[in-house]
N, C-alpha and C positions, 0 to 999 in steps of 0.2 A: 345759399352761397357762403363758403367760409371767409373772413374777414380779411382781404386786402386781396382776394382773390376772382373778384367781381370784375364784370366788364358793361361799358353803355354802348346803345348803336344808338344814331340817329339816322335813319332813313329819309333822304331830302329826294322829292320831284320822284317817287316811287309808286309808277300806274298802276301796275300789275302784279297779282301774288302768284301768277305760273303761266307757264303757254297758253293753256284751256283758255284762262282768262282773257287773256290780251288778245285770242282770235274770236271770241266772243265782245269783245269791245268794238272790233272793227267789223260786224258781222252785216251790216250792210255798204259796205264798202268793196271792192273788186280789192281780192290779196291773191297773191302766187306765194306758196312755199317750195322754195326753192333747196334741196337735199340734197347732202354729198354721205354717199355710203362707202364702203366698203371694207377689206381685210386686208392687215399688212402687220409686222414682226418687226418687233424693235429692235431696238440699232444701239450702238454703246455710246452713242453720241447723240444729240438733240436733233433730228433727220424731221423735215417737211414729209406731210403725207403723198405717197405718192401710189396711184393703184395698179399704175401700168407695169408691163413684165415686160423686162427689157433694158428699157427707157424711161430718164429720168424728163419731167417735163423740166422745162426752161422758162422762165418769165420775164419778158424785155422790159428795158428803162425806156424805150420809147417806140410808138407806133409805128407798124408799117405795111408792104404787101403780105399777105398768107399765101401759101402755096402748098397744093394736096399729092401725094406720092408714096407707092408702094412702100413698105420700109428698106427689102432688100431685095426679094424674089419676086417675079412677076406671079399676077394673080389673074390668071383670064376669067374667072367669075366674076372681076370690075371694068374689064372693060365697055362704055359706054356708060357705066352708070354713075349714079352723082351721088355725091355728099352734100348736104345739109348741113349750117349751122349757123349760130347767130355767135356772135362776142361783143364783148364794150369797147369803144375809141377807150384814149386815155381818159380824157375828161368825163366817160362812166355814160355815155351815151349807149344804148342797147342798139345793135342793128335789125334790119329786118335779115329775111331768112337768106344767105347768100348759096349758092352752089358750085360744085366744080364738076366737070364732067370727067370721071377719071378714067385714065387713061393702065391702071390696073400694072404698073411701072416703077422705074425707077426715077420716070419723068418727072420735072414738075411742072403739075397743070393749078395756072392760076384760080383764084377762087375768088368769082366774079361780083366783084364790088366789095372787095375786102382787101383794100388798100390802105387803110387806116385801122388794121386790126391791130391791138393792144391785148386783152385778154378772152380765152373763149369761155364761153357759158352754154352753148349744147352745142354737138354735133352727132349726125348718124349718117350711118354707110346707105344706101338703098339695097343690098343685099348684105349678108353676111361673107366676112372677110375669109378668105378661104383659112383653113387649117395647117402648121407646118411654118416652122421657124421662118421670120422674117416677111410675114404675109399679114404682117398691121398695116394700118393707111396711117400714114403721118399727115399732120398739119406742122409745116414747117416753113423756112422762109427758102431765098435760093439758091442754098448753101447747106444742103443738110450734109455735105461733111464737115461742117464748119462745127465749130464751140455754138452752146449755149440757142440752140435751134427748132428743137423740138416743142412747142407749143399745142399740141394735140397729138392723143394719139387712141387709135380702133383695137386693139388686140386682136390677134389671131381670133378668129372663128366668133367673131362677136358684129355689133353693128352700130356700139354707142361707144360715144367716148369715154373713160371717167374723169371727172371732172374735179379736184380736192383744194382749189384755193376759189373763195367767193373776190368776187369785184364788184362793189356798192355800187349800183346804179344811180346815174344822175337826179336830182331829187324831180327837175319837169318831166319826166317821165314814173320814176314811182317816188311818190311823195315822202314814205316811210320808209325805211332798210331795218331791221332787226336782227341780230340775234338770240334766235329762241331757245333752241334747243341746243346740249350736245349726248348722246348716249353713247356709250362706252362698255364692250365685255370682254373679256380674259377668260373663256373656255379654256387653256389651254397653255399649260406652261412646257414648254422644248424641252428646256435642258437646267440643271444644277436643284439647289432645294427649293421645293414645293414650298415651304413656311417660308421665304425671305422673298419672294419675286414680286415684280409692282415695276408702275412705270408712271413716268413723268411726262405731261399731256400742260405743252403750252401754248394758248393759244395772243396771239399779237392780230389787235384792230386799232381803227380808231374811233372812239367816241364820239358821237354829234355832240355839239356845245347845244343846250339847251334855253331857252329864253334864264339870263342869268348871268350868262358869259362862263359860267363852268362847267367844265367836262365831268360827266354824267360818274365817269368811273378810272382808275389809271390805266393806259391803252394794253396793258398785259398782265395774261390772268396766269398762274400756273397752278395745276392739282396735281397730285402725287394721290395714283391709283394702288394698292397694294394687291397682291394674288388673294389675299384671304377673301377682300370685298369683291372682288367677281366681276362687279357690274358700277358704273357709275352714269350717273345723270346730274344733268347742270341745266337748269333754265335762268339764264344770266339778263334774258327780256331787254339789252343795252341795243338801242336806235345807233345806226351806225352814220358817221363821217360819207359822203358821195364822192366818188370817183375814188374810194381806196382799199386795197385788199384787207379780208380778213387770212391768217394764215394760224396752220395746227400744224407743231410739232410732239414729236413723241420720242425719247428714249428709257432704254432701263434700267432702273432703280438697284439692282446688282449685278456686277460685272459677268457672273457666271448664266445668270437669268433670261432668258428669252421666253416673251410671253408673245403671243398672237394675239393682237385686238380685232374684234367687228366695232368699226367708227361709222357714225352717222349724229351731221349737224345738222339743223334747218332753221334756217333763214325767211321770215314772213316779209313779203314784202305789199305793201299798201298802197294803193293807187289814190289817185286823186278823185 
């Protein structure tokens, strides 16, 4: 180091030196890793990730009915058939598996015993959604002409939802919440120069307070990915806060720049 040019870390309450490790620490205990993948093209402003074509999801300030219905065109390959899904109450409770019987419409058909739904964390169509503008299944409330309503959604020709904001689970049901992973690539610059393009990946949670009374780390992290590096990975291993979102935004780093990212985080989570 040249002289006044050094720097000290002190690492306090630090388990684990990467993912391998920390799923190896809990390697007889019951964990689910829980992944959000997908592809989307930044935005000239800091934009939540969002996978769906179309529709942007929505995420309520407070629980209520869910309700299942074609997006715009009827689709007779759903009728009779059911959706699948589980979500958290507010307070981060996990449900069990609920259903609706859809009616393959513009109807909306309630979705039985998700009356206190708050956030989803899976859903799947029992067939695939037909093909042809406007033929997604929405999870919505019952008002989907209404603002801020769309809470799930199947895209055309698909039969899973994608899913891009986590909801910590209650800690009586999974003990631990982590984030472990996040990975990050830029195949693929659109438009302006190749040597300037990169993008900004922030992501906002909240830290479990740890025996101590201090918060593990500050609840927002932001990295600045450039086109050169290609690819980025983050193993951040921070135990999360129960019953609160983690949330990733993305925009680009120059105004003429459009990069495609493939995103995918995961989330360990550790049972009792």
């Amino acid at each position: 180091m040249v002289g006044s040019l050094g720097f000290s870390r002190v690492l306090e309450g630090r388990r684990f030196d990467d993912y391998a490790s920390m799923k190896q620490f809990y390697r007889m205990k019951k964990i689910t890793e829980f992944i959000i993948s997908g592809r989307q093209v930044t935005t000239n402003a800091a934009a939540e990730l969002d996978f769906t074509v179309g529709d942007t999801i929505n995420y309520i300030a407070a629980e209520g009915q869910a309700y299942i219905r074609t997006e715009a065109n009827d689709d007779p390959g759903q009728v009779g058939k059911y959706v699948y899904m589980r979500y958290c109450t507010q307070n981060g409770t996990i449900s069990e598996w609920v259903t609706a019987d859809h009616a393959a419409d513009t109807t909306d058909e309630t979705a039985i015993g998700a009356a206190d739904f708050f956030r989803l964390r899976e859903m799947y169509s029992e067939v695939v959604s037909d093909t042809g503008g406007g033929k997604a299944i929405v999870l919505t409330d019952a008002n989907m002409g209404g603002a801020d309503d769309v809470f799930g959604f199947i895209d055309d020709d698909h039969s899973q939802a994608a899913v891009t904001r986590y909801f910590v689970p209650i800690a009586t049901q999974v003990a631990h919440s982590y984030l472990g992973r996040v990975h990050i690539q830029c195949p693929e610059l659109l438009e302006g120069d190749a040597t300037a393009g990169g993008l900004f990946l922030t992501v906002t949670f909240t830290p479990k307070v740890l025996d101590g009374g201090e918060a593990q780390v500050a609840a927002e992290h932001t990295e600045v990915l450039s086109w050169q590096q290609d690819k980025f990975e983050w193993q951040p291993l921070i135990e999360l806060e129960p019953a609160t979102d983690v949330v990733f935004k993305i925009h680009k780093l120059v105004d003429a720049d459009h990069v495609v990212i493939h995103f995918e985080a995961t989330f360990l989570e550790v049972y009792a």
